[in-house]
C-alpha positions in Angstrom: 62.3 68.5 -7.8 61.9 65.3 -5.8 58.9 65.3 -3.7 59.3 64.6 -0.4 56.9 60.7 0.8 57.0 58.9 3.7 56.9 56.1 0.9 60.3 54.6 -0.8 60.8 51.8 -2.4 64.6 51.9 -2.0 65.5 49.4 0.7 67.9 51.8 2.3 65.7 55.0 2.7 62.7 52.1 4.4 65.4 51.3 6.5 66.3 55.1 7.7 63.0 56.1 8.4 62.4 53.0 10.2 65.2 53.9 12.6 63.9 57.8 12.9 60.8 56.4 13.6 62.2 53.8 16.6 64.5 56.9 17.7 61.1 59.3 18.1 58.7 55.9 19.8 62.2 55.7 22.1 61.9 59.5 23.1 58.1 59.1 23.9 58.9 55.9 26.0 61.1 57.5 27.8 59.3 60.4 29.0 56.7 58.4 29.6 58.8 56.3 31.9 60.3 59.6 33.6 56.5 60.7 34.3 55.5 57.6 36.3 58.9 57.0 37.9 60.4 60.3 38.5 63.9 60.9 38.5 66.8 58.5 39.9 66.7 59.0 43.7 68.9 57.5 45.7 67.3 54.0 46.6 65.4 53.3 49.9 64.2 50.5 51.2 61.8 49.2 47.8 63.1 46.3 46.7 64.6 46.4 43.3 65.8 49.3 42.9 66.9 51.7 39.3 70.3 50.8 38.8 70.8 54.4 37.6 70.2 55.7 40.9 73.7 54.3 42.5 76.0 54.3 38.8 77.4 57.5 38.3 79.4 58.2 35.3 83.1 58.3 35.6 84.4 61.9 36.4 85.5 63.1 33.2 84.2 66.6 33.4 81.1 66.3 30.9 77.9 66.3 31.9 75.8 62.4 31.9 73.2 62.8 29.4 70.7 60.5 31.2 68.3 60.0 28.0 71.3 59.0 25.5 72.3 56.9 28.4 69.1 55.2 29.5 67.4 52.5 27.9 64.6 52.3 30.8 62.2 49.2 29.7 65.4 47.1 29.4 66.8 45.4 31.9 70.0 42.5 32.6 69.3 39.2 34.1 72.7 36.9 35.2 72.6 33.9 36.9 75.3 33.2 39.2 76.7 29.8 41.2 79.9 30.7 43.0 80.6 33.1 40.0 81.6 36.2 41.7 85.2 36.2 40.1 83.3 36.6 36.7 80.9 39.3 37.5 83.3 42.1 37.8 84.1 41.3 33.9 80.4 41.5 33.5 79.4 44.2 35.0 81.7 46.2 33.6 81.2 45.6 30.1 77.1 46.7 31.1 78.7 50.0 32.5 80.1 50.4 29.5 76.7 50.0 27.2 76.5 53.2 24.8 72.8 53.1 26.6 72.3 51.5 29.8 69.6 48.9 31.0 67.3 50.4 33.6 68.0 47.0 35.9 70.2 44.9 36.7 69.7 41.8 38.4 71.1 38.9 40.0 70.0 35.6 40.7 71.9 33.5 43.2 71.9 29.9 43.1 72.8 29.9 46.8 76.6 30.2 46.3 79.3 29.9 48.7 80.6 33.0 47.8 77.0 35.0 48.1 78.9 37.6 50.6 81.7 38.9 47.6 78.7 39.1 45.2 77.0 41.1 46.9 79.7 43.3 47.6 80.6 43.2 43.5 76.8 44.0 42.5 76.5 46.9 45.4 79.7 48.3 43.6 78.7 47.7 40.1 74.8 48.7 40.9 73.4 45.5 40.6 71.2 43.9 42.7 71.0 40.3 44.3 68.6 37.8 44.1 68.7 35.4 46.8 67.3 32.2 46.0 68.4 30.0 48.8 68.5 26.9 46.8 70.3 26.0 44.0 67.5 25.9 41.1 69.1 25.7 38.1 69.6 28.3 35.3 66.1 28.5 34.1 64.8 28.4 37.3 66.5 31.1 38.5 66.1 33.4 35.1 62.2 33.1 35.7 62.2 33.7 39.2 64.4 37.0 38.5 62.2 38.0 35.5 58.9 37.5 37.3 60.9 40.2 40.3 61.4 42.7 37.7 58.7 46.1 37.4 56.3 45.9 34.9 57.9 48.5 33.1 60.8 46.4 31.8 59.3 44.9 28.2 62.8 44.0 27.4 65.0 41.4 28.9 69.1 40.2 28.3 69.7 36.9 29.7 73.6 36.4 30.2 76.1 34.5 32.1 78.3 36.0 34.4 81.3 34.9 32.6 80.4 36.8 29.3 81.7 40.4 28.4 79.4 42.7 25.9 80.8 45.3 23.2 79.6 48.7 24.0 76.5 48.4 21.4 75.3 45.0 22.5 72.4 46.4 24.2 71.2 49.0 21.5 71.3 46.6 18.4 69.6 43.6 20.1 66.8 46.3 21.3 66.5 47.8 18.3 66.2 43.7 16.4 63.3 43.7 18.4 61.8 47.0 18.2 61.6 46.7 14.3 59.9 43.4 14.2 57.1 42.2 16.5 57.1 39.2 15.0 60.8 38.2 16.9 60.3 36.9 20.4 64.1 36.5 20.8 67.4 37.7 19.3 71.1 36.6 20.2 74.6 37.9 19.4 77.6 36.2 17.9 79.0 35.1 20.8 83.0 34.4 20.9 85.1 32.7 22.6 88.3 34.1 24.4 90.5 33.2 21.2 88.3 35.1 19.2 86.5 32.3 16.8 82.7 32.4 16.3 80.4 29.8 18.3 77.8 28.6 16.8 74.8 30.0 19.1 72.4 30.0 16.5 71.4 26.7 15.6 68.3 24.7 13.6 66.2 22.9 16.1 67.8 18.8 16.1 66.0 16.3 14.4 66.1 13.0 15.0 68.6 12.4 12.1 71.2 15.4 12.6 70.5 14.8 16.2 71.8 10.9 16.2 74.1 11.9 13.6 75.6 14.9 15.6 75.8 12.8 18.7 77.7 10.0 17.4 80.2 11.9 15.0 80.5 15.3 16.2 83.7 14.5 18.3 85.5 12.0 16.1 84.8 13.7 12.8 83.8 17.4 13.4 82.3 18.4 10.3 80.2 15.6 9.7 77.2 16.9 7.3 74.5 16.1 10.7 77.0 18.7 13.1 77.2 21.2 9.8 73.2 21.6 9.9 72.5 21.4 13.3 75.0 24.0 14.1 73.5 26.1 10.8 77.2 25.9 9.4 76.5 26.4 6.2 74.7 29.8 6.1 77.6 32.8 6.6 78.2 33.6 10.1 77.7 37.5 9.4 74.1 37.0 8.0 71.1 37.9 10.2 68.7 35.3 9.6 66.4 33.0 12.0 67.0 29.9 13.8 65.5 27.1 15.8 66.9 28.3 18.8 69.8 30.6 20.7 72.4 29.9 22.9 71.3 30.7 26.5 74.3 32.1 27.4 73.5 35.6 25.7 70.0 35.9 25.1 67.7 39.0 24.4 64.5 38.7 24.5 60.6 39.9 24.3 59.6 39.6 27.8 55.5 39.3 26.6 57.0 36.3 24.3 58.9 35.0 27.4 56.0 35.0 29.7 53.9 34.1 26.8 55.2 30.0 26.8 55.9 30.4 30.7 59.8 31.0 30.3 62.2 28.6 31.0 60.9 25.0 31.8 62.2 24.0 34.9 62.2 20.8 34.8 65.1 20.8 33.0 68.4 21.7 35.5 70.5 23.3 32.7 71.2 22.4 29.3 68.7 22.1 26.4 66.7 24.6 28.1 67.3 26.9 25.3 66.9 24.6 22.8 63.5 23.8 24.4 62.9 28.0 24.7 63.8 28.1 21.1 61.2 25.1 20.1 58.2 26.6 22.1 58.3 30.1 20.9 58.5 28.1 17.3 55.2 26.5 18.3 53.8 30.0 20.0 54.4 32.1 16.7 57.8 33.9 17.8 60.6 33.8 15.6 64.3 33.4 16.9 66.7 35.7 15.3 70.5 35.5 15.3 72.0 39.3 14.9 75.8 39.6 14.2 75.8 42.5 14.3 77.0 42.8 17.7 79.4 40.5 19.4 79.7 39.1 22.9 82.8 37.2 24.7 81.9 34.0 26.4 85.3 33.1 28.3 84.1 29.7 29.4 81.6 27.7 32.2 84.1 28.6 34.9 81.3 27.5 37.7 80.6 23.9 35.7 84.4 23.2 34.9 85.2 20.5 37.7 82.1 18.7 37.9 82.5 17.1 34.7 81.0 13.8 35.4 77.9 15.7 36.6 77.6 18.0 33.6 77.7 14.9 31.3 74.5 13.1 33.1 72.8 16.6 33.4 73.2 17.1 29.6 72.2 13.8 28.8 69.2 13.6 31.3 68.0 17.5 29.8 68.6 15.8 25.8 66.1 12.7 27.1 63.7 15.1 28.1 63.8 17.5 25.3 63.4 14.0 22.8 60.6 12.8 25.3 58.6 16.2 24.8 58.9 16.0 20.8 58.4 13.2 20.2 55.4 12.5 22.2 52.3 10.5 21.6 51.7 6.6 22.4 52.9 5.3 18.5 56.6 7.1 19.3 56.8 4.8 22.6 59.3 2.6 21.0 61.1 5.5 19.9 61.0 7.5 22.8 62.6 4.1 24.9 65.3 3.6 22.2 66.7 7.2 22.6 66.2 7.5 26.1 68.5 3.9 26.3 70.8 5.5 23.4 71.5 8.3 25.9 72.1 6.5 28.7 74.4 4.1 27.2 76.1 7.2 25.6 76.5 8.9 29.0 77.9 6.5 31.0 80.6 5.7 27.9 81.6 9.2 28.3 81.6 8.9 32.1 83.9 6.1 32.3 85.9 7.5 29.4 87.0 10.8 31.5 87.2 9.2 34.7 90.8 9.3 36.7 92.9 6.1 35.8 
């Protein structure tokens, strides 16, 4: 008769016990949680409040088995700039988790349409960060992290124009649970036709970066636009990258706070590349888990400002170049990209603007 160890050296049986293991450290958490907090009251006047206490599960006759339900030291960060008719989508597919963040939050980038999205996150049990200013994406992700309880050790950062599979949360908490080495972990994230985007990338380098910028429209699968993009490792392979698309992002909130979140210098773009490089630099690893998918339908909120976008993604590319390549011998080098941009920007400028 086989005796029964804790110790395996089959892959699959390590793998098992690991999961029994997270399932028993969840069922602790939880009632550890339960004890500080209480149960879900109705809200009062306290600020952020448990989203929990306003959801209520659809009337289906079964009884809503809270602990299956709950995953209380996570919680959903969304940014929105006159984005209310993507947040329904959203906040939906959240409602829908197999087990529910404790939070949900939104930060508004004072939008014109603040009045519906409040309305949308009262019905979906959200709540609504008013910023008054419009402050950027990783402005407004750390000013919404920094408003969350200290209970939440867990953190998805999303767009409100992306829609999650029912598992999303529970397999990007449990990529983290089992390694405390990862300070991040994204999904494959899709777009609305259903083909993979590559939102686990290597960090650029001064070669694929030129290479990508010059060739990655004309001839798409140049070799630079292959390896910065991490083309050439299989698309249904967990493995870690330089950095994660900031559009779906899960990550370690100690990690987070760690490097001091998002830099906000930069308005958007590049500010996950540069999250990516300084966790690098910090110890973190990034991790890219396909094994749960997400549905980015588009920058609905960024789609006529093109002109804008362009000098905002060039401007956040100077300043990610500036930061690595810093020190007084990479002057030259630092003025030659920073022109290279510029010239490259206001091609593209001219290039889309009405004849």
């Amino acid at each position: 008769m086989r005796e029964l160890s804790l110790q395996s050296d089959d892959p699959v049986d390590q793998r098992q016990l690991a999961e029994v293991v997270l399932d028993v450290r969840r069922f602790v958490r939880f009632w550890r949680w339960l004890g500080r907090h209480g149960p879900p009251l109705e809200p009062g006047n306290d600020g952020l409040s448990l989203v929990h206490a306003r959801r209520r599960p659809p009337n289906t006759g079964l009884s809503f088995d809270v602990m299956s339900a709950l995953l209380p030291n996570v919680a959903v960060v969304t940014v929105s700039y006159n984005s209310s008719s993507q947040l329904e989508g959203f906040l939906s597919s959240i409602d829908a988790q197999t087990r529910r963040p404790a939070y949900v939050l939104i930060a508004d980038n004072a939008s014109r349409d603040v009045d519906r999205t409040r309305d949308i996150a009262r019905a979906g049990g959200a709540e609504v960060l008013e910023l008054g200013t419009n402050r950027g994406y990783g402005s407004a992700v750390n000013a919404a992290i920094a408003a969350l309880p200290d209970s939440i050790t867990e953190v998805l950062i999303s767009n409100p124009d992306v829609e999650l599979t029912p598992d999303s949360l529970d397999v990007l908490s449990t990529a983290l649970d089992v390694d405390p080495t990862v300070g991040a972990v994204g999904p494959r994230i899709l777009d609305p036709d259903g083909t993979v985007y590559p939102s686990g990338r290597n960090l650029p380098s001064l070669r694929t970066g030129i290479g990508h910028a010059f060739f990655s429209r004309s001839w798409p699968s140049n070799p630079w636009t292959r390896s910065y993009r991490a083309e050439t490792a299989t698309s249904l392979q967990r493995r870690t990258v330089g950095w994660l698309s900031g559009s779906c992002l899960f990550v370690r909130r100690s990690a987070f706070e760690e490097i001091g979140g998002f830099d906000e210098g930069y308005f958007m773009y590049f500010e996950d590349v540069d999250l990516g490089y300084r966790l690098n630099k910090a110890g973190w690893r990034s991790d890219y888990e396909p094994g749960t998918s997400v549905t980015h339908v588009g920058g609905l909120s960024t789609a006529n400002e093109s002109e804008r976008m362009i000098k905002a993604h060039h401007d956040s590319a100077s300043r990610y170049l500036q930061r690595k390549y810093s020190g007084w011998l990479l002057s030259p080098l630092r003025w030659s990209l920073r022109l290279g941009l510029r010239l490259r920007a206001w091609y593209l400028i001219r290039r889309h603007a009405p004849r």
